[in-house]
C-alpha positions as CSV (number, residue, x, y, z in Angstrom):
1,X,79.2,110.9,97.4
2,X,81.5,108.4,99.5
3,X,78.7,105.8,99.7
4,X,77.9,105.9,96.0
5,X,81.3,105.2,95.4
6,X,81.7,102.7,98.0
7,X,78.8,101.1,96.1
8,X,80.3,101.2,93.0
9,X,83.7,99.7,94.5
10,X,85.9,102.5,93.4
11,X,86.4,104.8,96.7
12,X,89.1,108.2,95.6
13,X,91.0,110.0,97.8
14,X,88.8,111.9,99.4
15,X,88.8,115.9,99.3
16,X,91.4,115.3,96.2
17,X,90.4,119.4,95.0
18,X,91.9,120.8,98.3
19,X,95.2,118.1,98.6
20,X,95.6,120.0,94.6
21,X,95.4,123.6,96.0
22,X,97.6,122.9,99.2
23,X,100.5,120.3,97.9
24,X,100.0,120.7,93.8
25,X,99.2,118.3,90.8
26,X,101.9,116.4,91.0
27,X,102.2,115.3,94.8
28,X,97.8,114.7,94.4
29,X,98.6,112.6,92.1
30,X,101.1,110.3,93.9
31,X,98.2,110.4,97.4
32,X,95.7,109.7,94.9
33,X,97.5,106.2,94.0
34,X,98.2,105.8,97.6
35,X,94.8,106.0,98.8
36,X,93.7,103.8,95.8
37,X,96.8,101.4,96.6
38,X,95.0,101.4,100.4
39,X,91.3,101.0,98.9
40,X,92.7,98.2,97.2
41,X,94.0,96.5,100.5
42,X,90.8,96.6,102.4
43,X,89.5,94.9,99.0
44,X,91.6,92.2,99.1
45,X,91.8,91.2,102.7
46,X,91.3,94.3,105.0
47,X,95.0,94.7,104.6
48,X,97.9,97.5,105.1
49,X,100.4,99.0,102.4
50,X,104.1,99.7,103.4
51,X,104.3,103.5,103.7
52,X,108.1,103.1,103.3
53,X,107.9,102.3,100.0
54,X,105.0,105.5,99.5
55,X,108.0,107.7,101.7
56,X,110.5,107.0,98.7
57,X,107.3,107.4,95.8
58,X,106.6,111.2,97.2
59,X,110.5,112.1,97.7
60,X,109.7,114.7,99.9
61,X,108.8,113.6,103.3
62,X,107.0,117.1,104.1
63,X,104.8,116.4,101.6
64,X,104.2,113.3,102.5
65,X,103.4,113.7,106.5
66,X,101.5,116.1,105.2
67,X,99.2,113.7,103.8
68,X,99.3,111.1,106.2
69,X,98.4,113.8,109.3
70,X,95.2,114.9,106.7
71,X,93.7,111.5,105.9
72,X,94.6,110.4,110.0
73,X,92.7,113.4,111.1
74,X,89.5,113.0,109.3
75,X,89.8,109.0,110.4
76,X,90.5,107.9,107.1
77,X,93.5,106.2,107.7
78,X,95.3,104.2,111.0
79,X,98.6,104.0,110.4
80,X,101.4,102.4,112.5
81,X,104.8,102.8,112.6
82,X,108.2,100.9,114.3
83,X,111.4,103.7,113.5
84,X,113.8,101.2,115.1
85,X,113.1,98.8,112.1
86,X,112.4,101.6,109.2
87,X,108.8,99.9,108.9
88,X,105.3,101.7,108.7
89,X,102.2,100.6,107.5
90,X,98.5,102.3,107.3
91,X,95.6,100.8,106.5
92,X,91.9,101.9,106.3
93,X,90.0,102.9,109.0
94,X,86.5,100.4,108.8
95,X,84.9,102.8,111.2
96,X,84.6,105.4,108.7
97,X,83.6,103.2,105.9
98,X,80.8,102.1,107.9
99,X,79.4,105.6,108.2
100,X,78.6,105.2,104.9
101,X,77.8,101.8,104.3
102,X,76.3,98.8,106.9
103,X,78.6,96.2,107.7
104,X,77.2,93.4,105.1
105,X,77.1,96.4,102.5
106,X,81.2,96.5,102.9
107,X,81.4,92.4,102.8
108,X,79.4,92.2,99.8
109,X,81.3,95.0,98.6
110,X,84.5,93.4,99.0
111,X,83.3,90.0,97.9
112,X,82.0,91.9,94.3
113,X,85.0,93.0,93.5
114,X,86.9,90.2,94.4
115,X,84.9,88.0,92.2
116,X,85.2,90.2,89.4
117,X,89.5,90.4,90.4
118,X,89.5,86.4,89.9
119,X,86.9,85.5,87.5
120,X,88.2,84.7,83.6
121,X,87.4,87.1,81.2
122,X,87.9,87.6,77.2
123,X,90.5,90.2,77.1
124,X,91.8,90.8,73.9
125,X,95.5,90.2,73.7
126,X,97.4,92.6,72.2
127,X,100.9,92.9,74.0
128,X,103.6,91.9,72.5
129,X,106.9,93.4,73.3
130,X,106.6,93.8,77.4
131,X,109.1,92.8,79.7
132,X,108.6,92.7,83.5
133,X,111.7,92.9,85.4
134,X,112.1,93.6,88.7
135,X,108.3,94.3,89.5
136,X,108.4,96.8,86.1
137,X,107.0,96.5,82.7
138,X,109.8,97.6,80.4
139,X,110.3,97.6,76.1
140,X,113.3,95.4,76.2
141,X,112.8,95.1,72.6
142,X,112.3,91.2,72.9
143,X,109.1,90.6,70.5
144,X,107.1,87.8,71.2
145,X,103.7,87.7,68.3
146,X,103.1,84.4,69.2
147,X,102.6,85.0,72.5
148,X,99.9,87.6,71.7
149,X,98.2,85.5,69.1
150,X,98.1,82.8,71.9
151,X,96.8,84.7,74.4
152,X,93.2,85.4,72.0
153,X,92.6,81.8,71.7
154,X,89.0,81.1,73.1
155,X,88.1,78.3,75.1
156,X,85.1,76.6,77.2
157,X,85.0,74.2,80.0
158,X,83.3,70.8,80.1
159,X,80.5,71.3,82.1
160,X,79.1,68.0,81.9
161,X,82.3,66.3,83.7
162,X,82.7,69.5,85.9
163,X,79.4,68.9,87.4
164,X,80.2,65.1,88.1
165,X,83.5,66.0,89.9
166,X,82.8,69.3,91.2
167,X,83.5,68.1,95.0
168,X,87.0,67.1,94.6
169,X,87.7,70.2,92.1
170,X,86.1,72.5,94.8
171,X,88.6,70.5,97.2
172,X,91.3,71.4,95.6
173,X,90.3,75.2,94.9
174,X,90.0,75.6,98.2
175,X,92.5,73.0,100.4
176,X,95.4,75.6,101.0
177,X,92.5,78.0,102.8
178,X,91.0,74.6,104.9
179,X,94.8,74.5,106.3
180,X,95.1,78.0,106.9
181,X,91.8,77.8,108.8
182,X,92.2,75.6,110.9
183,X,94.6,78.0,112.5
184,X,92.9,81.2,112.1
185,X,88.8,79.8,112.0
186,X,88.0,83.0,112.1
187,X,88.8,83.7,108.5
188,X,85.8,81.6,107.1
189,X,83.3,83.9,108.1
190,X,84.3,86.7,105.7
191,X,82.1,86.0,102.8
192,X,84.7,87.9,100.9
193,X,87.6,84.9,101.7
194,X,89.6,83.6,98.5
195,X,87.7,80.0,99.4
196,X,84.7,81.6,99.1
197,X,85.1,83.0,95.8
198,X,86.5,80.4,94.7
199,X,83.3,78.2,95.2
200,X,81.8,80.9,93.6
201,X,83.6,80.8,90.5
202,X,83.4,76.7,90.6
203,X,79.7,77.6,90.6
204,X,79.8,80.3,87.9
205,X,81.5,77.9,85.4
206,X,78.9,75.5,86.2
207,X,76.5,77.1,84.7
208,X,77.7,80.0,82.4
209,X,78.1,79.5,78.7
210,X,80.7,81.9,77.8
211,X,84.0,81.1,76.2
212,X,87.0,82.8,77.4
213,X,90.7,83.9,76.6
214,X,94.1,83.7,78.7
215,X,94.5,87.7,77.8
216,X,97.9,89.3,77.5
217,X,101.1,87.4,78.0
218,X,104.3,89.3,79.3
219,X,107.8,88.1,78.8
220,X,109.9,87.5,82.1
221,X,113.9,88.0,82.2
222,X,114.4,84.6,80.0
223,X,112.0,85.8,77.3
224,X,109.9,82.9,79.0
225,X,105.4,84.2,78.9
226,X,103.9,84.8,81.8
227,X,100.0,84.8,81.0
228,X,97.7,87.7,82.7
229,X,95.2,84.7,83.4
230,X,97.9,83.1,86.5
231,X,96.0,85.5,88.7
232,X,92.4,84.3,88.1
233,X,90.6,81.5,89.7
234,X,89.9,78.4,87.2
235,X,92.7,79.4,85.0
236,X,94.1,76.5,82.5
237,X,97.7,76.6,83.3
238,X,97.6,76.4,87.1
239,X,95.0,74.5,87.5
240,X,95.2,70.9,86.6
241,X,91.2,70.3,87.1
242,X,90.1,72.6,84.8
243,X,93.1,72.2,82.3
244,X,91.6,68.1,82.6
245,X,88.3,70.1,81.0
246,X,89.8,72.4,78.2
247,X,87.2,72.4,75.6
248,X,88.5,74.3,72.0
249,X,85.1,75.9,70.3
250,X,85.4,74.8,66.6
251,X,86.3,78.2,64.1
C-alpha cells in the first residue's frame, strides 16, 4: 500500500483508521494535513515543517504529542526540538521510505512531482473576488473580472529563437542555484534540484506544442493581481527570457 502510493507521489498519513478511533475526526483531520504538509517537505527539498505552528493548529497539546510519539515510534517521523527558543521541527524519516521504495525510486519520485509543481499548465481561471492577506485567502468583497478574464488568455513560446538562445536562457534559469553551489556542491547531485528541473522545463518547451494560460489571479492588500503562474518555472511575468518569446495564438 505505502509503495503504491509512494509511486503515485501522494503518501497519507499512515494508519489514518486507528489515529480516527483513538483521537476522533476532527484532530485526524488536522495529523492528516500535517503529515501531508511533511510529505510535501521531503518533495520539495527533503525539508522539515515547524511543529510550533502544527502545536497552535491542534490546540490541544495532548492531542498533539500524541501524534508526534505514534508517527516517531513507527520511524515515520524524526523530529527535533530546542524549548529554550520555542522552536521544533520534524521531518520525514528517508529510512522508512526506502523500505518501500530504492533510493533512485525516491529521487525520481521527488523530481516527478516537482516537475509537475513548476511546469505551466492551462488552468482555467475563474477567481475573481479573492484576497490573500496575511498568508489567507479571504472575500474582501474587492471584485476583480478582469483579472479572471486575463488569466484564460492562451499563449505559446517561440521555439525557433528559444532553441538559438537556449544556453544563455538556461543560464539564467539556473544562475542563483550555480552560486548557491559553489558553497554546498553537494546539492547538484539531487536529480530532483530546482536547477535541474528547470533544464527540464527549458527542454520541455523546446519541444512541446501546447499553449498555455497564467491561471487564477488573486488580489493582494492594494487590490494589486498576483497571478498563480509566479510559482512556475518559464512563467511570462518573471521571466524576462521567455516574456522576450510571448507568442499570442490567433482566435
Amino acid at each position: 500500500m505505502y509503495r503504491n502510493q509512494l509511486l503515485a507521489g501522494n503518501l497519507r498519513l499512515p494508519s489514518h483508521n486507528r489515529f480516527i478511533s483513538s483521537i476522533g475526526r476532527h484532530y485526524s483531520s488536522i495529523a492528516a494535513n500535517m503529515f501531508k504538509a511533511l510529505w510535501y517537505a521531503y518533495l520539495e527539498s527533503k525539508g522539515s515543517i515547524n511543529l510550533t505552528y502544527w502545536s497552535e493548529k491542534f490546540d490541544n497539546a495532548k492531542v498533539f504529542n500524541l501524534v508526534l510519539m505514534s508517527l516517531s515510534k513507527a520511524d515515520w517521523i524524526v523530529s527535533h526540538s530546542i524549548p529554550a527558543r520555542n522552536w521544533a521541527e520534524a521531518h520525514l524519516n528517508e529510512d522508512k521510505l526506502l523500505q518501500y521504495c530504492t533510493a533512485n525510486e525516491l529521487e525520481d519520485i521527488r523530481a516527478h512531482n516537482k516537475f509537475k509543481q513548476y511546469i505551466l499548465t492551462d488552468e482555467e481561471s475563474t477567481n475573481t473576488s479573492l484576497t490573500r492577506l496575511n498568508g489567507k485567502l479571504e472575500d474582501t468583497g474587492l471584485t476583480r473580472v478582469g483579472f479572471c478574464k486575463a488569466g484564460n488568455s492562451r499563449f505559446t513560446y517561440d521555439q525557433q529563437y528559444m532553441e538559438l538562445y537556449k544556453e544563455p536562457i538556461r543560464y539564467n534559469l539556473t544562475k542563483s542555484m550555480d552560486k548557491i553551489a559553489e558553497f554546498y556542491p553537494h546539492m547538484r547531485h539531487d536529480r530532483a534540484s530546482y536547477d535541474t528541473i528547470s533544464v527540464e522545463i527549458l527542454d520541455y518547451h523546446l519541444s512541446c506544442d501546447k499553449s498555455f494560460t497564467r491561471g487564477n489571479n488573486y488580489n493582494d492588500s492594494r487590490g494589486r493581481a498576483i497571478s498563480s503562474s509566479l510559482s512556475k518555472v518559464a512563467n511570462p511575468i518573471s521571466c524576462k527570457d521567455f516574456r522576450s518569446l510571448l507568442v499570442i495564438p490567433e482566435a
